[in-house]
Rosetta silent file (secondary structure, phi, psi, omega in degrees, C-alpha in Angstrom):
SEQUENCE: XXXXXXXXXXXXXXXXXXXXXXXXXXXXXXXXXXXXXXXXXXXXXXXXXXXXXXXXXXXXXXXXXXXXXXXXXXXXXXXXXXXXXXXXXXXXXXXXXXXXXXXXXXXXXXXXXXXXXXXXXXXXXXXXXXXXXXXXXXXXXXXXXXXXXXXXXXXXXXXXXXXXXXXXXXXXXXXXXXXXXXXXXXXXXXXXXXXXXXXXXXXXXXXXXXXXXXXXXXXXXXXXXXXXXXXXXXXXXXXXXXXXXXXXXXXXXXXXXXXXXXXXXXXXXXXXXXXXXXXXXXXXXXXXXXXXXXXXXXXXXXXXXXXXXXXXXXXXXXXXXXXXXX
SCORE:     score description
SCORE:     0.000 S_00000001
   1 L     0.000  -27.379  178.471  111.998   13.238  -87.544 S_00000001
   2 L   -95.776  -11.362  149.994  110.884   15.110  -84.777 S_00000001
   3 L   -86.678  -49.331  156.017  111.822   18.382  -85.711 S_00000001
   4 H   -14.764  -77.078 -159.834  110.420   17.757  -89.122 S_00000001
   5 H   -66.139  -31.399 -173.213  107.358   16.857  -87.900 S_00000001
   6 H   -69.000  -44.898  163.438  107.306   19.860  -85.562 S_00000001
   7 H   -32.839  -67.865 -170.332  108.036   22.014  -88.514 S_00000001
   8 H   -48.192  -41.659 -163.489  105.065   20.706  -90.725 S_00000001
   9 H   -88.740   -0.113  166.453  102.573   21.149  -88.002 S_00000001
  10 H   -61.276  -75.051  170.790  103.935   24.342  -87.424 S_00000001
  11 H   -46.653   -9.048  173.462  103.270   25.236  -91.375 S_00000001
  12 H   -84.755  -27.623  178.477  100.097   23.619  -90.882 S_00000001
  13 H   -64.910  -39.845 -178.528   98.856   26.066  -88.321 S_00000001
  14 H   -62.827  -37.816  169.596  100.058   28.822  -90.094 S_00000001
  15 H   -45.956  -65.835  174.472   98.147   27.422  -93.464 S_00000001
  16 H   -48.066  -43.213 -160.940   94.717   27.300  -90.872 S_00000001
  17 H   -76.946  -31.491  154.483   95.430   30.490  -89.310 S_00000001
  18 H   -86.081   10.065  175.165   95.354   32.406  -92.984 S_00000001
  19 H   -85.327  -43.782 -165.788   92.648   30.006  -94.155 S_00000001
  20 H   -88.290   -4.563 -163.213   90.659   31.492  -91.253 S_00000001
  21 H  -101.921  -31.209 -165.249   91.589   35.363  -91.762 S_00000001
  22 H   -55.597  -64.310 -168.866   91.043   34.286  -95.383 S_00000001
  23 H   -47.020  -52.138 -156.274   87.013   33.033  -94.273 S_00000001
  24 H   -87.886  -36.906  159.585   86.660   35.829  -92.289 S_00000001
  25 H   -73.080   -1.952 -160.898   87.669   38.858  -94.530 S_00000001
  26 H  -110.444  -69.136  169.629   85.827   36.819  -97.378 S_00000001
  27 H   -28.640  -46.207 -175.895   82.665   36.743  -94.625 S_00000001
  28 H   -54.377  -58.825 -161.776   83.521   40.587  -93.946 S_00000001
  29 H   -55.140  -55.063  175.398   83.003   41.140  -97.576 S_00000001
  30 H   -44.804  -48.544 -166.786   79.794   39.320  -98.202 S_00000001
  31 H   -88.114   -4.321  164.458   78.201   41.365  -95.487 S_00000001
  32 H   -55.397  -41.181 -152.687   79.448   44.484  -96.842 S_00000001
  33 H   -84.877  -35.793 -162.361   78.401   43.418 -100.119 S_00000001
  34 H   -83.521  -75.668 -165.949   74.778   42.421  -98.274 S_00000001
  35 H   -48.051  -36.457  179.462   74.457   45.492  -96.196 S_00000001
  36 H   -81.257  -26.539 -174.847   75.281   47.864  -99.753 S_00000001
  37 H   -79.493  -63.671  142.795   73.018   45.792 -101.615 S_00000001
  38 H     8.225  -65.645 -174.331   70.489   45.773  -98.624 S_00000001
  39 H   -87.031   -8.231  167.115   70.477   49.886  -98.487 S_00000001
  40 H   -59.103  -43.171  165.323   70.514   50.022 -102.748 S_00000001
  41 H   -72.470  -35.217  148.199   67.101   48.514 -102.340 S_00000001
  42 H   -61.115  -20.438  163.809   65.764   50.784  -99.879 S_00000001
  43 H   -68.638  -37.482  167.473   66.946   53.320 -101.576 S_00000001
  44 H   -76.957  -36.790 -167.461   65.361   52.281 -104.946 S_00000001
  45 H   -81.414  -10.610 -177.995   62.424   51.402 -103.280 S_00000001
  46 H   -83.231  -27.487 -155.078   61.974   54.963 -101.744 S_00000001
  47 H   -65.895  -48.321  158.744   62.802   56.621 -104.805 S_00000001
  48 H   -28.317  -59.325 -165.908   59.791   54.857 -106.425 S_00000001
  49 H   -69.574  -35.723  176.076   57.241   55.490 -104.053 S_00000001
  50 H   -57.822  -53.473  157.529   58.456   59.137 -104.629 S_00000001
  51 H   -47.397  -59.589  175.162   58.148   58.909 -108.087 S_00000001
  52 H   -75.074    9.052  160.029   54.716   57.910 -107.959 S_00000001
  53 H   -86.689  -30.629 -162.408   53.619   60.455 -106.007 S_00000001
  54 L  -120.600   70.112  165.829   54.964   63.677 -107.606 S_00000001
  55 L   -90.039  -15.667 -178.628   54.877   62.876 -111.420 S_00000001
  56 L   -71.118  -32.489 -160.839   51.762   65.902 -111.235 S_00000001
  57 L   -82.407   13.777  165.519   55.378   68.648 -110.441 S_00000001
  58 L  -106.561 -175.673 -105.867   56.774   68.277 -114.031 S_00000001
  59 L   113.662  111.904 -164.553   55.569   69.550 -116.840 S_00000001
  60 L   -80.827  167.049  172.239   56.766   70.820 -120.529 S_00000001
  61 L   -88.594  141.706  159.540   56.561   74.850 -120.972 S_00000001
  62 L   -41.868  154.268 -179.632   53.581   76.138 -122.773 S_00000001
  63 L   -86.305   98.524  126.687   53.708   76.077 -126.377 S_00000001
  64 L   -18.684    8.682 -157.039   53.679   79.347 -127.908 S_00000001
  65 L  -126.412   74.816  146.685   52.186   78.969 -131.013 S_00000001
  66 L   -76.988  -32.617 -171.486   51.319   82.332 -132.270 S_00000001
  67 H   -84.160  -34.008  160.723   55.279   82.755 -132.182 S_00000001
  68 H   -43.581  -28.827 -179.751   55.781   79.085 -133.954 S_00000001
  69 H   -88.023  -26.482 -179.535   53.782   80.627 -136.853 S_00000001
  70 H   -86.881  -11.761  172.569   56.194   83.801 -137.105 S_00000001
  71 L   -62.687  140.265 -174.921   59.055   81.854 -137.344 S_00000001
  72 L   -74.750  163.879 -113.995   61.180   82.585 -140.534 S_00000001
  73 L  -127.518  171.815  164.529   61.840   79.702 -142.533 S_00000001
  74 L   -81.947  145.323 -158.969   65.575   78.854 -142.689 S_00000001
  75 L   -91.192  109.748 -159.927   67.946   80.095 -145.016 S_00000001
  76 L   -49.578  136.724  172.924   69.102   78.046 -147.846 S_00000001
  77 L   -78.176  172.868 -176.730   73.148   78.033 -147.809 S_00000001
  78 L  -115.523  161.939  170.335   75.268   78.819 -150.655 S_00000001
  79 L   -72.899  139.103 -174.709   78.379   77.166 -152.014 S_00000001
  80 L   -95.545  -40.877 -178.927   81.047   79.432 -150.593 S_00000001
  81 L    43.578   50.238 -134.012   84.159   77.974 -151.939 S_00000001
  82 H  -114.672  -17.898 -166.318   86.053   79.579 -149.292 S_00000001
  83 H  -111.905  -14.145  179.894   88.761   76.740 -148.760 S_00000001
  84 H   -72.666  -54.119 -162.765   89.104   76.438 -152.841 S_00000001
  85 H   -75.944  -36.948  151.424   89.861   80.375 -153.517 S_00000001
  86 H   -35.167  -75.924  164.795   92.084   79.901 -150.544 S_00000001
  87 H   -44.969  -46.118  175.780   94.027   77.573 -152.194 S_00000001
  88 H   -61.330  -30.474 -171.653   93.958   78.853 -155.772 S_00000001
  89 H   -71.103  -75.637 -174.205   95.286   82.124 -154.265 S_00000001
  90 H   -28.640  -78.762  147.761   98.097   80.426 -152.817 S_00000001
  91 H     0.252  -93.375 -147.900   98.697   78.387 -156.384 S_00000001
  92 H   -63.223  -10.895 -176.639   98.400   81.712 -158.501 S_00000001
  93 L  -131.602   74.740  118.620  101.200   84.151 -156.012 S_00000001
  94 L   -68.380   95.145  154.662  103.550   81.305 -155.675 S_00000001
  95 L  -112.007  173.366 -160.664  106.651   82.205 -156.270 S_00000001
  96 L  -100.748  138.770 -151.494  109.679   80.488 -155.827 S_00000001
  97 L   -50.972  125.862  167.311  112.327   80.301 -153.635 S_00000001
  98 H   -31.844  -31.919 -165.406  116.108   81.183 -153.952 S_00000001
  99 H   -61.263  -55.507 -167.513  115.908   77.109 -152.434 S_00000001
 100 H   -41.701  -54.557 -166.075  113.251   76.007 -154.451 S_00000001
 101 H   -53.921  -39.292  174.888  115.485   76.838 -157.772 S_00000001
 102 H   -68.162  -56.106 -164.812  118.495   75.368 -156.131 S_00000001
 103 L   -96.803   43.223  158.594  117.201   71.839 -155.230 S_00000001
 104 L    62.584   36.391 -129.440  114.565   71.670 -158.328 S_00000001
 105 L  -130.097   -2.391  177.119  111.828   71.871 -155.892 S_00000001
 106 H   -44.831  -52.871 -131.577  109.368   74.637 -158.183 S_00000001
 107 H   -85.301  -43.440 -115.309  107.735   71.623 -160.263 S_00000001
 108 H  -124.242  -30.685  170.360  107.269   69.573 -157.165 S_00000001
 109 H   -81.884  -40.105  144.137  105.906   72.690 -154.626 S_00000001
 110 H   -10.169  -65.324  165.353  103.419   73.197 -157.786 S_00000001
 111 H   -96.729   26.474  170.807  102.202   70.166 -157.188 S_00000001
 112 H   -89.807  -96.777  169.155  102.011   70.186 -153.913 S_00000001
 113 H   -15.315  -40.690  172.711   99.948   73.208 -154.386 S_00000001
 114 L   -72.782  -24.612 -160.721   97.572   71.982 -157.430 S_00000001
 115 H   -87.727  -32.463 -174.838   96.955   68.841 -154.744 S_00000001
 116 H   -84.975   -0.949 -166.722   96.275   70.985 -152.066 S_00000001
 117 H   -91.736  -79.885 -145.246   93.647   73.063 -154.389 S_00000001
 118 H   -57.096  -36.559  145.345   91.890   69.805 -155.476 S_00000001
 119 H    -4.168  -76.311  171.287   91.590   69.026 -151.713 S_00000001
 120 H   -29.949  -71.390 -162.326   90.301   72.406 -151.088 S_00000001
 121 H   -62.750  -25.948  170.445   87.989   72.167 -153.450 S_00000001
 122 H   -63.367  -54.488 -178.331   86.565   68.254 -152.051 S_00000001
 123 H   -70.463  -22.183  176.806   86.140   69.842 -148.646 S_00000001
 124 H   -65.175  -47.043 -163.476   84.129   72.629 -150.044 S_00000001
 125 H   -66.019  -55.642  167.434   82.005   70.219 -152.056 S_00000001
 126 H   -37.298  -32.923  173.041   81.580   68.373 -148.403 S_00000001
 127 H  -100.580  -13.666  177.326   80.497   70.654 -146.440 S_00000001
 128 H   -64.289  -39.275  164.702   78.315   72.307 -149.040 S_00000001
 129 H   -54.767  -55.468  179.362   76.545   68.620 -148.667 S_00000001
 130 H   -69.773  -13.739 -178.621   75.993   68.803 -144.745 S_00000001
 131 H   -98.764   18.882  156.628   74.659   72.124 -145.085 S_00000001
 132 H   -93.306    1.490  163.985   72.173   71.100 -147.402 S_00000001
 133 H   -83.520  -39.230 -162.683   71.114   68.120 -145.367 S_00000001
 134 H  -100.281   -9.128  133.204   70.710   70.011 -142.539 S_00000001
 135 H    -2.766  -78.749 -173.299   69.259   72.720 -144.623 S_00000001
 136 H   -63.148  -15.084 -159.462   66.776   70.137 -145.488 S_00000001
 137 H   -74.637  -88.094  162.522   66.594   68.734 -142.025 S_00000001
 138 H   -21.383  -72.534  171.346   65.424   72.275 -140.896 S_00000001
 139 H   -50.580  -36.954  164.278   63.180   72.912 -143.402 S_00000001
 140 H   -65.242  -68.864  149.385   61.314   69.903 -143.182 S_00000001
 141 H    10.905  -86.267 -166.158   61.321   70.778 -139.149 S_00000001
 142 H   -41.125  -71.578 -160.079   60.126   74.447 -139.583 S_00000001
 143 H   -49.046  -79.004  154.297   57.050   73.480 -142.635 S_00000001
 144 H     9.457 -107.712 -175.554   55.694   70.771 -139.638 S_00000001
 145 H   -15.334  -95.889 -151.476   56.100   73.290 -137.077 S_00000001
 146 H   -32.718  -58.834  178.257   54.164   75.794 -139.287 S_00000001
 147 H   -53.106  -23.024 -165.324   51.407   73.064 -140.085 S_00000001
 148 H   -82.329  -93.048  178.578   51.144   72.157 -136.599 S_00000001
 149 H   -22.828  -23.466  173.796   50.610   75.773 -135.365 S_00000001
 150 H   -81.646  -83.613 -173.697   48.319   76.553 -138.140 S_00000001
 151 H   -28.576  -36.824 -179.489   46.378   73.558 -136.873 S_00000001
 152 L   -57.752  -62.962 -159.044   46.476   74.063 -133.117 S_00000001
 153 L   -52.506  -20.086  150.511   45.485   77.541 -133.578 S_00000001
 154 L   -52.889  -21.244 -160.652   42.690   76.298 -135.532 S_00000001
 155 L    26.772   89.255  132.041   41.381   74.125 -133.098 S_00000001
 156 L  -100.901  105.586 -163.949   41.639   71.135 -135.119 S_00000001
 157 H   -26.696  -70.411 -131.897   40.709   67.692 -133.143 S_00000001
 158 H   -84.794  -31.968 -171.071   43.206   65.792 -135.929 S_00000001
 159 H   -79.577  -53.402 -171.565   46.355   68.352 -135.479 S_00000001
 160 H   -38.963  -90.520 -167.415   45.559   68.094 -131.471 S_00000001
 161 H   -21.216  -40.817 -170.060   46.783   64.674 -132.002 S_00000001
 162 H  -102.318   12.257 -174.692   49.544   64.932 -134.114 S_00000001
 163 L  -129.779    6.318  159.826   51.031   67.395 -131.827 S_00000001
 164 L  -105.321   -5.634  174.341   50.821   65.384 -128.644 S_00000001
 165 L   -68.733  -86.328  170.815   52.365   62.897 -131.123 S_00000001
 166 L   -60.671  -33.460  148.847   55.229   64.894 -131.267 S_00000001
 167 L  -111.242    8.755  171.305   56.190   66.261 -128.323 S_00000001
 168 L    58.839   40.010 -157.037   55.175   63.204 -126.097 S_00000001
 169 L   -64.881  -53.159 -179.140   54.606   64.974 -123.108 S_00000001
 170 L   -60.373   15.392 -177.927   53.179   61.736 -121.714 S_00000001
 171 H   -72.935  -14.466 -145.065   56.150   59.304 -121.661 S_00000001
 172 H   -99.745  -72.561 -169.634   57.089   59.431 -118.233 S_00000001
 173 H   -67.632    7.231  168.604   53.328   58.144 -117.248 S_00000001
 174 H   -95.860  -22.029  173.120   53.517   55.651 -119.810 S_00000001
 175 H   -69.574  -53.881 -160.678   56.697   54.162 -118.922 S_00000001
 176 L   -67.705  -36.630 -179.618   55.211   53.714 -115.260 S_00000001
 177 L   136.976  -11.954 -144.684   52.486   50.811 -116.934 S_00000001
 178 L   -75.864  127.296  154.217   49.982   53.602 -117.927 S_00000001
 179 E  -101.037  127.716 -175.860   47.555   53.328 -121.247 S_00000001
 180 E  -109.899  124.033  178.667   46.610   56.643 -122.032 S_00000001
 181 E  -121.022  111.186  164.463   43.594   56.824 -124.584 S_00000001
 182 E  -100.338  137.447  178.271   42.566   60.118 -126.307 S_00000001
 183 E   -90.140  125.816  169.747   39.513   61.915 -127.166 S_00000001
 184 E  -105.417  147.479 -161.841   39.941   65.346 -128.944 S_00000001
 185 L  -151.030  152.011 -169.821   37.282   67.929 -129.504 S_00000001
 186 L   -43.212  -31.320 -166.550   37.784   71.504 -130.694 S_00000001
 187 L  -101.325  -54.787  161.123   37.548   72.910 -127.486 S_00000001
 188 L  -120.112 -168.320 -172.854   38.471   70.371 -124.736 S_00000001
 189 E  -130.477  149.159  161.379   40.415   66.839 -124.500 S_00000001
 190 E  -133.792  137.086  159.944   38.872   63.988 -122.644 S_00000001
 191 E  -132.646  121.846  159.446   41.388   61.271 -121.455 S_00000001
 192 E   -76.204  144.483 -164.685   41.494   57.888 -120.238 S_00000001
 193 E  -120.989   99.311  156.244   44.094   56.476 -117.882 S_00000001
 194 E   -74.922  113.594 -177.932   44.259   52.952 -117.573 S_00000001
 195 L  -140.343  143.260 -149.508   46.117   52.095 -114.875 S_00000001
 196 L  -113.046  127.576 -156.268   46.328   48.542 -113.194 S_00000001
 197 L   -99.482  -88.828  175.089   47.340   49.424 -108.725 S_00000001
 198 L    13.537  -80.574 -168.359   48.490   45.391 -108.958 S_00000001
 199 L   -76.806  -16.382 -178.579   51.100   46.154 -111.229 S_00000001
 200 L  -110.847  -46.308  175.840   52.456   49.780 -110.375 S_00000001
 201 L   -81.842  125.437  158.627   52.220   49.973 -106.194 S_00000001
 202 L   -67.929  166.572 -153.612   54.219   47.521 -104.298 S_00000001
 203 L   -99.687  -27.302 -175.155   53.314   45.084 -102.702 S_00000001
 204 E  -136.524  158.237 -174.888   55.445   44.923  -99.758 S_00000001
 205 E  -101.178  143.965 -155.218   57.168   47.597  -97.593 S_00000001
 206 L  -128.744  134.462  150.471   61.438   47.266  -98.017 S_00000001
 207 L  -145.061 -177.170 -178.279   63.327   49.152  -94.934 S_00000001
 208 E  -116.242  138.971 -176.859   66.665   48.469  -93.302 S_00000001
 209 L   -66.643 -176.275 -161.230   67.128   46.665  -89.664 S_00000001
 210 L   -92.692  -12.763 -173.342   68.852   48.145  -87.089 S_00000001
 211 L   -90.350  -31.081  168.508   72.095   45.906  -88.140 S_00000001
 212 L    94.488   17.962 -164.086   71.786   47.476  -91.697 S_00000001
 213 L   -95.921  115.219  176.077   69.837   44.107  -92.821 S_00000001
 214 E   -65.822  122.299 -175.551   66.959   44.201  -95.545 S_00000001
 215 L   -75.898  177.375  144.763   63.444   43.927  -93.956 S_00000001
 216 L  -126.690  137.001  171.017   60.544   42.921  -96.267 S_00000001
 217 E  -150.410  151.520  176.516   56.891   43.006  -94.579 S_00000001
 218 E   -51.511  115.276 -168.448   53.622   42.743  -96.411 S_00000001
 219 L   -79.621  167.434 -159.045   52.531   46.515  -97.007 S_00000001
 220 L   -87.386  118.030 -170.058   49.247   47.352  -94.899 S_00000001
 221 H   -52.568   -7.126  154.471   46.279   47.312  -97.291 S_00000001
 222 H   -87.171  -26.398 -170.236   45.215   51.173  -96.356 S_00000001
 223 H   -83.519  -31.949  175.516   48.771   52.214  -97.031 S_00000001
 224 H   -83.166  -43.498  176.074   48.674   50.917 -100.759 S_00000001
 225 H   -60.789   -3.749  172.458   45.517   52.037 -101.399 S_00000001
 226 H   -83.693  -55.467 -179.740   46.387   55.477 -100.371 S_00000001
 227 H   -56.084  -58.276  167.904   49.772   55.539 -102.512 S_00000001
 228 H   -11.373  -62.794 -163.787   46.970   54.081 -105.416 S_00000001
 229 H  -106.822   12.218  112.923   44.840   57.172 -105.392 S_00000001
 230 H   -32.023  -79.858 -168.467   48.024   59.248 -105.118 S_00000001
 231 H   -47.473  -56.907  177.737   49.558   58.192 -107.854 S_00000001
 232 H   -31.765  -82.731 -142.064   45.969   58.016 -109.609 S_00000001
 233 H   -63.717  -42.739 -176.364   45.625   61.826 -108.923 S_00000001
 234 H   -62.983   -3.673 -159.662   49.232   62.546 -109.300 S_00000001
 235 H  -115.135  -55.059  173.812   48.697   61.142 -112.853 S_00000001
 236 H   -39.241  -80.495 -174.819   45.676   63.437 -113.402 S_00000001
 237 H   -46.253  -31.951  176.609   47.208   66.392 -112.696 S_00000001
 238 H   -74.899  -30.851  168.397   50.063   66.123 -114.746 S_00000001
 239 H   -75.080  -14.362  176.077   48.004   65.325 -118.208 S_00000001
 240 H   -63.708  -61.750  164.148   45.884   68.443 -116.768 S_00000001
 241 H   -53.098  -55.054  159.544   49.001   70.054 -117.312 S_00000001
 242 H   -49.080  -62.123 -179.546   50.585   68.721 -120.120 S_00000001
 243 H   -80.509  -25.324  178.872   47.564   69.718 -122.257 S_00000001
 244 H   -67.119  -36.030  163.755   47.143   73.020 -120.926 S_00000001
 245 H   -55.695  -41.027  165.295   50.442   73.247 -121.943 S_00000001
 246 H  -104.145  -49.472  176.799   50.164   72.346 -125.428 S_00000001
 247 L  -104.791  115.780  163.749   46.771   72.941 -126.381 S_00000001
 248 L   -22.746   37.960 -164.725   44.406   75.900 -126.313 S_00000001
 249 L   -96.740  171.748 -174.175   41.255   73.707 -124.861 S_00000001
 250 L   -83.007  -57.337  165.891   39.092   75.048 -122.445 S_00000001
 251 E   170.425  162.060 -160.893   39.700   72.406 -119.942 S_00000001
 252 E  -123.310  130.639 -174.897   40.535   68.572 -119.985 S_00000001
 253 E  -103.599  103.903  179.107   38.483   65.811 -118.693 S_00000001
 254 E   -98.851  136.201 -157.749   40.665   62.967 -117.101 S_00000001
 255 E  -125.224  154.971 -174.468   39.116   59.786 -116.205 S_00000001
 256 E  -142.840   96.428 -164.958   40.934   57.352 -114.283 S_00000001
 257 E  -108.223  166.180  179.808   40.252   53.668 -115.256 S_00000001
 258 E  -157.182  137.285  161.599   41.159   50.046 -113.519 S_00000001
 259 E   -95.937  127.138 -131.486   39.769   47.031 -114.149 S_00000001
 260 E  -134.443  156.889  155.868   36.817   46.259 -111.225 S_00000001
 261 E   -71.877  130.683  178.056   34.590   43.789 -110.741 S_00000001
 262 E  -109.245  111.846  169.600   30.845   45.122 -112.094 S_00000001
 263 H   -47.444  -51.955 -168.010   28.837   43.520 -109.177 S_00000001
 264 H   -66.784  -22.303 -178.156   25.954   43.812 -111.496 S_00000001
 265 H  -117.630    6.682 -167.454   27.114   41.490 -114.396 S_00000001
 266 L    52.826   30.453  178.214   29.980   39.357 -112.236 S_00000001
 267 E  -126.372  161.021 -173.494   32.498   40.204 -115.072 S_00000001
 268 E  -101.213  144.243 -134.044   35.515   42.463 -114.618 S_00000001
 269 E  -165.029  167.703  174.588   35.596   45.483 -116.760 S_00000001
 270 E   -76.294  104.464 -177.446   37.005   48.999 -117.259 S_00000001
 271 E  -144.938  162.488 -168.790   35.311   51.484 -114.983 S_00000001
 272 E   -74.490  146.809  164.275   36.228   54.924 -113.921 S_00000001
 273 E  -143.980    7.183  162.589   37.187   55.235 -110.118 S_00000001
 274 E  -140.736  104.707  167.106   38.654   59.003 -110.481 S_00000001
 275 E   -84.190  157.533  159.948   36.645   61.716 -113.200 S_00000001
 276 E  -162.769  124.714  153.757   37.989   65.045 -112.864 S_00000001
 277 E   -94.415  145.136 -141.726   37.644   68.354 -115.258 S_00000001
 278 E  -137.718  116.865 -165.859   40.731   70.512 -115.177 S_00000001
 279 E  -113.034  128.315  161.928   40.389   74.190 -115.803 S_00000001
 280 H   -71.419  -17.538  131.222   43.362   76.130 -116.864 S_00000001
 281 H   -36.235  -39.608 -160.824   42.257   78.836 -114.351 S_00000001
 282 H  -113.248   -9.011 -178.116   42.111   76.721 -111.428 S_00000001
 283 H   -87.572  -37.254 -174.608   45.700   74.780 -112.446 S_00000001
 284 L   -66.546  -22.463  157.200   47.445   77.764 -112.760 S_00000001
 285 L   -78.583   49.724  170.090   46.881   78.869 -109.169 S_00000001
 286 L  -125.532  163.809  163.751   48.235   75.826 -107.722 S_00000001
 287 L  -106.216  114.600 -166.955   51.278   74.992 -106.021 S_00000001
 288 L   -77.760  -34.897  179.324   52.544   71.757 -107.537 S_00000001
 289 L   -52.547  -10.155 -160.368   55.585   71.412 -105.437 S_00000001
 290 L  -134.295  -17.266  162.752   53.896   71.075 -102.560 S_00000001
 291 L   -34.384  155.002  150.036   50.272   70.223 -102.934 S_00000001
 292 L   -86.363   93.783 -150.254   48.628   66.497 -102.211 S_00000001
 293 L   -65.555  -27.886 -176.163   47.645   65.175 -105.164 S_00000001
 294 L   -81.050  -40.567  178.948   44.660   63.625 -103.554 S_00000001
 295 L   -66.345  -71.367 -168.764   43.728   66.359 -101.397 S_00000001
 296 L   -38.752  -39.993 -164.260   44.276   68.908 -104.567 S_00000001
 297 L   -68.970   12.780  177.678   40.708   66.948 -106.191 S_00000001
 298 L   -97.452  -66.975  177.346   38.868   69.830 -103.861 S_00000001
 299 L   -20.683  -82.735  173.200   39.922   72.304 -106.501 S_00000001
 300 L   -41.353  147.155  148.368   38.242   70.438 -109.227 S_00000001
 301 E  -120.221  120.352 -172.416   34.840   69.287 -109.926 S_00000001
 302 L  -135.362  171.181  168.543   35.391   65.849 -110.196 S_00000001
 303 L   -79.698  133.671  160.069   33.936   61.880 -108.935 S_00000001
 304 L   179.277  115.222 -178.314   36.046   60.169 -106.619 S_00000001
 305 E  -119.065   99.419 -174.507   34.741   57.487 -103.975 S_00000001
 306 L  -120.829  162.204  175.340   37.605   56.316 -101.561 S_00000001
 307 L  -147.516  149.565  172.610   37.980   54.656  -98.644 S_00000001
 308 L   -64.530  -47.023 -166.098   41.246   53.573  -96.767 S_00000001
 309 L   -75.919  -40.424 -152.216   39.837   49.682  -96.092 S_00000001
 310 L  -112.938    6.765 -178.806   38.386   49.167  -99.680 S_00000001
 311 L    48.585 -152.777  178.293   40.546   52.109 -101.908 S_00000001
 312 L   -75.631  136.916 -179.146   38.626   53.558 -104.936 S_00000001
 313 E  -113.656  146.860 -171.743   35.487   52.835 -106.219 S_00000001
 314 L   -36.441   69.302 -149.710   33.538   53.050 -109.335 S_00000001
 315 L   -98.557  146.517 -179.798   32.361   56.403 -110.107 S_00000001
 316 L   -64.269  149.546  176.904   30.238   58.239 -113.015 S_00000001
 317 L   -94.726  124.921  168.481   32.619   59.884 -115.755 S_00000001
 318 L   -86.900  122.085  125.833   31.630   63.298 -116.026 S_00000001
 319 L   -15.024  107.966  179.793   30.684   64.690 -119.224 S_00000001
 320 H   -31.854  -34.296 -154.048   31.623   67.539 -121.401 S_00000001
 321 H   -80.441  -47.114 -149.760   27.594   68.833 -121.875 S_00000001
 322 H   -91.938   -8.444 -153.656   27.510   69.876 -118.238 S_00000001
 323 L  -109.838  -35.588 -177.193   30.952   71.326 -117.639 S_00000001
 324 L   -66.487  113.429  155.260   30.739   74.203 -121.527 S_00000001
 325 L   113.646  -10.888  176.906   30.216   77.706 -120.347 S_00000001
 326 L   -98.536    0.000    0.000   31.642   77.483 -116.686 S_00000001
């Protein structure tokens, strides 16, 4: 009984002693698990703030389209029937084998052959189908194009439209929370940017401890309003772009709205807190990579009343009357 007994508590120690290696690589893991998760969020969280700073250094390529109007139209295909007259030739010079005659094998390679015609002739009909879908594809494609390019070129407000329609330049700032509402006018674009700081700038600052541990701390109410009229600007510039890019305007008025408190009526409302007009003269000498987007509003003449304690403030929207002819 008493080796017995010694035995058991022997297997019992050994049972604790991989119960505890168990706990403890299971413990390792978690904080591995903590610590990857831990720098995934700092990592996401930098990437962000990064994003909403340089969304003005992209851009589509100008639009060409005087060259959109010269393109030639696409060419309808023809049936070719290039895998049938294969086949039929093959049919029409069989002839047959010392073998074939010996095993009976004419009537049966014949009809091999007529089967391999009628084949022929199915994939021909098939492909003769996709290229008239994509014929048609293409064709619809091009006549668009052409109307669009006729239109641009035209300076027509209603084409303007249907061609920012179409190549979307603006998804990127709309994905971000953004409403973008446009005016078009033969000459220039005026746009509003609704954008809500509440919902797009965090709220808190995410870094990693010295331990590899996620901090959180409340971020410091000059540092979001500063990323705020970053982004704001950073927002500007890039629809400055984006239409200079696609349309032949003069220059583009971007307004930059939030909803404010109107001191004068206590209700909260839509009001501008960044105007800027955007001259395709003055964009093209900039350097986007490396510019401030905030800073960069020196260029321009635009409204913009900031402060670090109290962020942006209400400003007049400039107007198109004052800006035709510079």
């Amino acid at each position: 009984m008493r080796s017995s007994s010694a035995a058991f508590n022997r297997m019992e120690r050994a049972f604790e002693k991989r119960a505890r290696e168990a706990a403890k690589i299971e413990k390792l893991r978690q904080k591995e698990e903590m610590l990857a998760n831990a720098a995934t969020a700092v990592k996401n969280y930098n990437d962000l703030l990064s994003v909403l700073t340089s969304i003005h250094k992209e851009a589509i390529d100008p639009i060409n389209w005087k060259e959109l109007l010269q393109e030639e139209a696409p060419i309808e295909p023809v049936d070719s029937h290039n895998h049938e007259q294969k086949a039929a030739f093959l049919l029409q010079h069989y002839t047959p084998s010392f073998f074939d005659k010996l095993f009976g094998m004419v009537n049966s390679k014949k009809a091999s052959l007529s089967q391999r015609l009628l084949q022929a002739r199915q994939k021909d009909i098939a492909i003769f189908e996709n290229d008239k879908q994509r014929y048609r594809k293409q064709q619809e494609e091009w006549e668009k194009m052409q109307r669009l390019a006729k239109g641009v070129l035209n300076k027509d407000p209603i084409i303007y439209k249907e061609a920012t329609e179409v190549f979307n330049p603006f998804s990127e700032i709309r994905a971000l929370g953004s409403e973008l509402n446009f005016v078009f006018h033969p000459t220039y674009v005026q746009v509003d940017v609704m954008i809500q700081a509440d919902d797009v700038i965090p709220k808190q600052v995410l870094s990693l401890t010295s331990t590899g541990k996620l901090s959180r701390k409340d971020m410091p109410i000059s540092k979001f309003n500063e990323l705020y009229q970053d982004y704001a600007c950073s927002c500007l510039l890039r629809i400055g772009r984006e239409v200079q890019a696609l349309l032949p305007v003069d220059f583009t008025i971007v307004n930059i709205v939030c909803d404010l408190l109107n001191s004068s009526n206590g209700h909260v409302e839509p009001q501008a807190v960044v105007s800027a007009a955007l001259f395709p003269q003055t964009l093209d000498k900039l350097n986007f990579s490396t510019l401030d987007p905030s800073d960069s509003m020196k260029n321009f003449k635009h409204a913009m009343n900031f402060s670090k304690t109290t962020g942006l403030k209400p400003v007049e929207r400039l107007e198109a009357g004052m800006l035709i002819g510079q």
